[in-house]
C-alpha positions in Angstrom: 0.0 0.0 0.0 1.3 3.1 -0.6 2.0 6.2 1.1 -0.9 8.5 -0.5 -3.4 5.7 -0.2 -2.3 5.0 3.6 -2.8 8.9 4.0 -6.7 8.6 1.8 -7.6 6.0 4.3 -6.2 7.7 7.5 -8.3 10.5 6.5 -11.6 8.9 5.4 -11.7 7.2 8.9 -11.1 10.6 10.7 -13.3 12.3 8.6 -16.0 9.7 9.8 -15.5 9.8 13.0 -15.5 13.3 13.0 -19.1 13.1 11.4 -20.4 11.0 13.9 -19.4 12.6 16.5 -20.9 15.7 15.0 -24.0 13.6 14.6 -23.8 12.8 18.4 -23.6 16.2 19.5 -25.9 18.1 17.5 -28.6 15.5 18.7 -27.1 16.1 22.1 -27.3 20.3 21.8 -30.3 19.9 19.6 -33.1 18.1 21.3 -32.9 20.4 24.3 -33.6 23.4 22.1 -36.3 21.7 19.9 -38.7 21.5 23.1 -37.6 24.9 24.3 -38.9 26.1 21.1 -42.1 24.0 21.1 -42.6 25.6 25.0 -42.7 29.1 23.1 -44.7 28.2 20.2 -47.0 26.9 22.5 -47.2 29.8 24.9 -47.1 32.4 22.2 -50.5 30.5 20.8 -52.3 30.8 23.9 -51.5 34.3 23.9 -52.8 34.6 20.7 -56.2 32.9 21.9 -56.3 35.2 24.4 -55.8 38.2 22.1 -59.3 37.3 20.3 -60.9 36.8 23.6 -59.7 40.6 24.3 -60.7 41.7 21.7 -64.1 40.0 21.6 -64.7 42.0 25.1 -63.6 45.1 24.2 -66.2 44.9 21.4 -68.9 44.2 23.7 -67.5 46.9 26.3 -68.1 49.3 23.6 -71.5 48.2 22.8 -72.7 49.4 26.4 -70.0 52.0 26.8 -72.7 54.6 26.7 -75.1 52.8 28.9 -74.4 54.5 32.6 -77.1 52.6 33.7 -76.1 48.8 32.6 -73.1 49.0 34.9 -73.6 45.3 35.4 -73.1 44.4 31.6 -70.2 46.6 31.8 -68.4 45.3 35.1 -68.6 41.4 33.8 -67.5 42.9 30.4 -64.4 44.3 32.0 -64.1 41.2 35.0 -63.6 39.4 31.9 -61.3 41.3 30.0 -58.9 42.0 32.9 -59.2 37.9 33.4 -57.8 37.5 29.8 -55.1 40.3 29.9 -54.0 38.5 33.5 -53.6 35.0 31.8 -51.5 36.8 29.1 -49.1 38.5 31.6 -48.9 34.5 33.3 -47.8 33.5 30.0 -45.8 36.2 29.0 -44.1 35.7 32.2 -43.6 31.6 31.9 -42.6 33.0 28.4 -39.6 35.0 30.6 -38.9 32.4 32.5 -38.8 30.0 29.9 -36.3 32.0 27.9 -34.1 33.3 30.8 -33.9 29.1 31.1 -32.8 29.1 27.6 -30.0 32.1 27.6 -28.5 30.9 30.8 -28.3 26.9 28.9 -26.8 28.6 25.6 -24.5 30.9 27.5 -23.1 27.8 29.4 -22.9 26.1 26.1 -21.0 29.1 24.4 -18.5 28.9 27.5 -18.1 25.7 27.1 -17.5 26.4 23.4 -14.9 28.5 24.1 -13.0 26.0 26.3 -13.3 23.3 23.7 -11.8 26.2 20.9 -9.4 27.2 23.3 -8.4 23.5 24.2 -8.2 22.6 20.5 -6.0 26.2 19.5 -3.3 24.4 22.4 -3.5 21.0 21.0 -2.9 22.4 17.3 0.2 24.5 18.7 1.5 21.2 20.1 1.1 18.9 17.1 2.9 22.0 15.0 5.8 21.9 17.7 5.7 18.2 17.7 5.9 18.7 13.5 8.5 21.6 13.7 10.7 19.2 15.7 10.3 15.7 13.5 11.1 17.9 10.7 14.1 19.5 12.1 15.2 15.9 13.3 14.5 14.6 9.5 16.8 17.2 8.1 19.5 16.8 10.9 19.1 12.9 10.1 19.0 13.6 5.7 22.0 15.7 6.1 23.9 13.0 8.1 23.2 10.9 5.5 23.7 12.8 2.7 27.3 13.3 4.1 28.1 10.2 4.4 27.4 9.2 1.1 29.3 12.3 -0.1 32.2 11.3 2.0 32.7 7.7 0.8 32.1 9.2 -3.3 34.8 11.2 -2.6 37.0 8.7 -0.8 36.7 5.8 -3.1 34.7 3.0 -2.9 37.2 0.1 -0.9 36.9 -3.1 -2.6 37.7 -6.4 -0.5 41.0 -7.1 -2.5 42.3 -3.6 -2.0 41.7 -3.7 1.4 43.1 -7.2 1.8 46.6 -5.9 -0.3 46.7 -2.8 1.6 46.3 -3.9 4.7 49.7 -4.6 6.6 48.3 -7.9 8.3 45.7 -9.8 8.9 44.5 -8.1 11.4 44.3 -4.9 10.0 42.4 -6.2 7.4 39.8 -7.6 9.6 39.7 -4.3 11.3 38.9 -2.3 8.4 36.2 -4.8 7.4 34.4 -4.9 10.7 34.7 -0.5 10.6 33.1 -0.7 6.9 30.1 -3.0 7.9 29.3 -1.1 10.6 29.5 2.2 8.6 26.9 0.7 6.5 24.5 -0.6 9.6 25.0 2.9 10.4 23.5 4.5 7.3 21.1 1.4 7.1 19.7 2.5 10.7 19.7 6.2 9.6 17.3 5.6 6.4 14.9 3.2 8.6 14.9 6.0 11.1 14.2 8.8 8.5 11.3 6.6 7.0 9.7 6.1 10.5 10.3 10.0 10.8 8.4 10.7 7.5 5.6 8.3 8.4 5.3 10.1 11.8 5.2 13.5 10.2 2.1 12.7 7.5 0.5 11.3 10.7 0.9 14.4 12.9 0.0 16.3 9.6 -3.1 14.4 9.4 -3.8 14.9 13.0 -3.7 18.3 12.4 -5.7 18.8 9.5 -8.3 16.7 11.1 -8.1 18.8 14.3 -8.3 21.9 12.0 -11.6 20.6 10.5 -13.1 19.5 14.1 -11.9 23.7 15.4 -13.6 25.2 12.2 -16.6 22.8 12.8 -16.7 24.4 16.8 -16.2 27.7 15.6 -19.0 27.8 13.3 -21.1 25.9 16.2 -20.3 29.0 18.9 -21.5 31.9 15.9 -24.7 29.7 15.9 -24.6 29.7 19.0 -24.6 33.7 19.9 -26.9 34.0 17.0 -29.5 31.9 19.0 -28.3 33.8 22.2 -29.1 36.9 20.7 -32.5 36.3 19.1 -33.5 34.5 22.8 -32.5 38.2 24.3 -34.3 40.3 22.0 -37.4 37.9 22.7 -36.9 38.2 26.1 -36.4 42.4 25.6 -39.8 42.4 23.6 -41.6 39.6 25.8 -40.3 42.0 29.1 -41.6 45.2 27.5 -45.0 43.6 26.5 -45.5 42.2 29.8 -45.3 45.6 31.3 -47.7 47.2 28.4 -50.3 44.3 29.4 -50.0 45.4 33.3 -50.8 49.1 32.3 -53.9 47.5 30.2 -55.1 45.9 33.2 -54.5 49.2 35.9 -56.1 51.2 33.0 -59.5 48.3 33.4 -59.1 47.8 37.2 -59.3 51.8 37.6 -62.6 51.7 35.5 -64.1 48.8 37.4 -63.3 51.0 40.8 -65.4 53.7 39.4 -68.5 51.6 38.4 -67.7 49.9 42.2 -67.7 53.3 44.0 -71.3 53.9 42.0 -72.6 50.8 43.0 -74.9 49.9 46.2 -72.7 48.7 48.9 -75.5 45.7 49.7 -75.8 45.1 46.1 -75.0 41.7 44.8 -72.3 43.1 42.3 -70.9 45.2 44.9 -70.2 41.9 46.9 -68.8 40.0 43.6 -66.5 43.0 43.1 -65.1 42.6 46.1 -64.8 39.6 46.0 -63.3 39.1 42.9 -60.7 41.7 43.9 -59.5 39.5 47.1 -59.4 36.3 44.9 -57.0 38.1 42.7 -54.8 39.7 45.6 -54.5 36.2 46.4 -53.6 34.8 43.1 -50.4 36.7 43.4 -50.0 36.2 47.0 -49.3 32.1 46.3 -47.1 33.4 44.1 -45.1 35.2 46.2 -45.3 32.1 48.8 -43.8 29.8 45.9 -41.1 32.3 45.2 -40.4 32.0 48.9 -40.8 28.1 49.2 -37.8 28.5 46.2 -35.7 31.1 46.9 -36.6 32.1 50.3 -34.1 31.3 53.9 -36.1 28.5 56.1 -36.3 28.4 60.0 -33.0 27.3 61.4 -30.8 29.0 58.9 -28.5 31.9 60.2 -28.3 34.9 58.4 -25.6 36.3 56.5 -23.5 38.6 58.8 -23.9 41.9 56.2 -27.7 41.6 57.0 -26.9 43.0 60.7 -30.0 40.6 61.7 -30.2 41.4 65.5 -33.3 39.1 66.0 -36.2 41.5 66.6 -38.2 43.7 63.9 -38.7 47.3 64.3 -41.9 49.0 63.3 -41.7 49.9 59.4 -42.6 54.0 59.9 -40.8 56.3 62.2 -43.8 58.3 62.7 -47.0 58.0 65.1 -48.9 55.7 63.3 -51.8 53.6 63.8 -53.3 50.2 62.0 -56.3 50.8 59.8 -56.9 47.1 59.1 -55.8 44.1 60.7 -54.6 40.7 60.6 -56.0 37.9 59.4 -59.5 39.6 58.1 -61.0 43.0 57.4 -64.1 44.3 59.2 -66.3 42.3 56.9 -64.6 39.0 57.2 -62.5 38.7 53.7 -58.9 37.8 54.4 -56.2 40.3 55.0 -53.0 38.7 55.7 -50.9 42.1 57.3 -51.4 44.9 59.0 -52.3 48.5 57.2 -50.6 51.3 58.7 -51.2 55.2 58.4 -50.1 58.4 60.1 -51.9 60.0 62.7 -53.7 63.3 61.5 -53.2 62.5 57.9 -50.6 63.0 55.2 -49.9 59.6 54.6 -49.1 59.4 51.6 -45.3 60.6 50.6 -43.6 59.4 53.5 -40.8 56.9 54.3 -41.3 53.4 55.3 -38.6 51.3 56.4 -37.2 47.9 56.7 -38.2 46.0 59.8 -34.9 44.1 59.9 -31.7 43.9 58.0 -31.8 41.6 54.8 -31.4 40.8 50.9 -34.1 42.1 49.0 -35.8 39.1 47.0 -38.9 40.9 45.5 -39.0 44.2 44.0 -41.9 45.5 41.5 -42.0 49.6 41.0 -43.7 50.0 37.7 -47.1 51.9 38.9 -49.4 49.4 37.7 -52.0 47.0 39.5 -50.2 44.0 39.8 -53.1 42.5 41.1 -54.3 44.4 43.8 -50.8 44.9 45.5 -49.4 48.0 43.5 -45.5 49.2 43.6 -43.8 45.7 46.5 -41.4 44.2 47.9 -40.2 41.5 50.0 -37.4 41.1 52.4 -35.7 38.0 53.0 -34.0 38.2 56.6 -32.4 35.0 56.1 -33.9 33.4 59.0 -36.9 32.1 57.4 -39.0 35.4 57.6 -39.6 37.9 55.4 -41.2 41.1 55.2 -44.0 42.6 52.3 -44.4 46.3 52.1 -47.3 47.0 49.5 -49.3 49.9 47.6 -46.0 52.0 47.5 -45.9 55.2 45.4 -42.3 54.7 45.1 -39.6 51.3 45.7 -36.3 52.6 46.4 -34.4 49.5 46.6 -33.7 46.5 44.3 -33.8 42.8 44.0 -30.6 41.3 45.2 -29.6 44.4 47.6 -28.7 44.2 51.0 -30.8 46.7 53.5 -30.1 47.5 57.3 -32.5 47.7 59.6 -34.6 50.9 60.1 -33.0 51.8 56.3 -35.7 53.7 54.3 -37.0 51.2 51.3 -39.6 52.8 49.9 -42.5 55.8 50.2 -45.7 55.5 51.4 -48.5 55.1 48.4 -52.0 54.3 46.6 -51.1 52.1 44.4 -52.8 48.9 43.3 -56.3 48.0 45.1 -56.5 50.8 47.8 -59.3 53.1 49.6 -56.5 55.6 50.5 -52.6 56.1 50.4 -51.4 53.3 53.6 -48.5 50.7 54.0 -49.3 47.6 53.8 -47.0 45.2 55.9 -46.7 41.4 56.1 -44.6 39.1 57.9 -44.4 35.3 56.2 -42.0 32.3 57.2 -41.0 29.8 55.6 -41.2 26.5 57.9 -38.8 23.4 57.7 -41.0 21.5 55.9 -40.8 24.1 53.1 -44.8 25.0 53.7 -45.4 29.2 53.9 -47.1 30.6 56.6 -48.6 34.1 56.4 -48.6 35.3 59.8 -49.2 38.0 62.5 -46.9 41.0 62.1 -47.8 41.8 66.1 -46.0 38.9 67.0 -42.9 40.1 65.9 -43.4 43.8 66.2 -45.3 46.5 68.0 -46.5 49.6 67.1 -44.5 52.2 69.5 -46.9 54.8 69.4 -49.9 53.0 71.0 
């Protein structure tokens, strides 16, 4: 066999291999993706669903838009509406979850990538050093050689008889014999060892050429890559900024419903459904705040980092004589209310500073002015001892998620947003229990009001 057809058939079989192992990994990388991309085609068409619903409602709100008097048709019109808009932001937000999943998965794969490029880039320096250094050894060993040859053309070729006549005994004779043999196992050894060397060096060559193909074949995978990375951020930009356009929707409906509520009879049967319907969607996002907590939130027994200056016992969130306007665990007429609302003695609530109860890391922070189902601008406090904290209806959220506030710091001012009679702070305390269960309980048990 010769040497170009032993080099054809060292390279078909890399080549090969190299193809299935391409094969390998982009079902590997592939699959993953494939039902990542199925999630979003299947969220966007329930969005889409939910659109026509919309729109069907908004028809029908405009149909008795200039009927003050069929405030009933009106308020189910819009109940309905805000319902719809609500289950598009709960897609649109497993639609941000779902791709935050996918960036952080393709940016572990492009750093991954770039360890595998990087790897390759040293193995290719090494096989062209290991090249470099046959190849200086095959010349080193050809010029040897080459010498030799040259050396014993210009000497004369020694034939038996002349060496036997010229030699002054026998055992000269047999000397020079033995030193002429041995020059020629000498070259003998030198061409073997130069045709093992040029046999090494077309198989490093091929090693490199294949390892070439295999970093080209990676580098073409990590631009795919970042293309996908970038397309999954500006979905997540647009999803992000539709989200937030669907909230004002629904603070632009829930403000409407308030007015036809406000006109309604307070022992009227859609007075009573309003209301109701209003606590059932406060709630909807308080179990969502308890699984965000049952997630990400400390648990009962865990001690707090030392930067949260945790000293053990809560403060009272306002520095400011203050009283409670509704109570834990139920307002006056029985519907749940699972904090305490505060406001300021003599008025002018509104505009002023509320404060952390105890040091922690902020987990929760929302300060975009809309409904957000009844809670407004809020957020929550992890103390990393397995409580946490809820300020609600803020005007203003002065702190973000992931920051770490002292005790008695200011966090926020004093609003009426969301699902509010008048401007008050709204203050939970929550635990998270060993078993991993949430318990929403009484902020009096962990702090008193100083000003009683």
């Amino acid at each position: 066999m010769s040497l170009m057809t032993k080099r054809r058939k060292i390279f078909r079989l890399a080549a090969a291999f190299l193809a299935v192992c391409c094969l390998i990994a982009s079902v590997c990388f592939s699959a993953p993706q494939v039902s990542a991309d199925e999630e979003l085609e299947d969220l966007q068409k329930q969005y889409e669903e939910l659109e026509k619903e919309i729109e069907k409602n908004q028809s029908e709100l405009n149909e008795v838009q200039g009927d003050i008097k069929d405030n009933k048709s009106k308020l189910k019109t819009l109940n309905n509406e805000i319902d719809s808009i609500n289950s598009q932001i709960s897609i649109l937000n497993s639609r941000i979850d779902a791709l935050n999943n996918d960036i952080s998965e393709i940016e572990g794969k492009i750093a991954s990538t770039n360890d595998e490029i990087s790897e390759m880039n040293d193995n290719i320096a090494l096989v062209e050093k290991q090249i470099d250094e046959t190849h200086n050894y095959m010349e080193d060993t050809k010029n040897m050689l080459l010498g030799r040859i040259r050396e014993n053309y210009m000497a004369g070729e020694s034939s038996t008889v002349e060496m036997l006549f010229t030699s002054d005994d026998l055992s000269t004779y047999f000397a020079r014999e033995e030193l002429m043999m041995r020059v020629s196992e000498n070259d003998a050894a030198l061409i073997e060892e130069l045709s093992k060397k040029i046999d090494e060096l077309n198989q490093l060559e091929d090693k490199l050429d294949a390892q070439k193909v295999k970093l080209e074949e990676k580098k073409a995978s990590l631009e795919s890559e970042k293309a996908d990375l970038d397309a999954r951020k500006v979905d997540l930009k647009d999803s992000k900024s539709t989200e937030q356009s669907k909230k004002k929707q629904v603070t632009g409906k829930q403000q409407e419903v308030q007015e036809i509520i406000n006109d309604l009879d307070k022992d009227s049967d859609e007075y009573k459904a309003a209301i109701k319907k209003a606590q059932a969607e406060k709630e909807i996002l308080s179990r969502q705040i308890d699984e965000y907590i049952r997630e990400h939130g400390s648990t009962v027994g865990d001690t707090p980092d030392s930067s949260y200056g945790n000293d053990g016992k809560m403060a009272w969130p306002v520095k400011f004589e203050s009283y409670i306007t509704a109570g834990y665990p139920s307002y006056s007429d029985g519907s749940p209310h699972w904090g305490i609302d505060i406001c300021a003695v003599g008025g002018n609530t509104r505009g002023r500073p509320f404060n952390a109860a105890q040091g922690g890391e902020v987990i929760i922070a929302v300060n975009d002015s809309n409904w957000n189902y009844g809670f407004g601008n809020y957020c929550v406090i992890d103390h990393g001892d397995g409580t946490q904290t809820l300020y609600a209806h803020s005007d203003n959220i002065k702190v973000s998620v992931g920051q770490v506030v002292q005790k008695g710091q200011e966090i926020g001012i004093i609003g009426a947003t969301g699902n509010v009679t008048g401007p008050h702070l709204h203050f939970e305390v929550r635990v998270k229990n060993a078993d991993g269960s949430v318990s929403r309980v009484q902020p009096l048990n962990y702090v008193s009001n100083p000003y009683n």
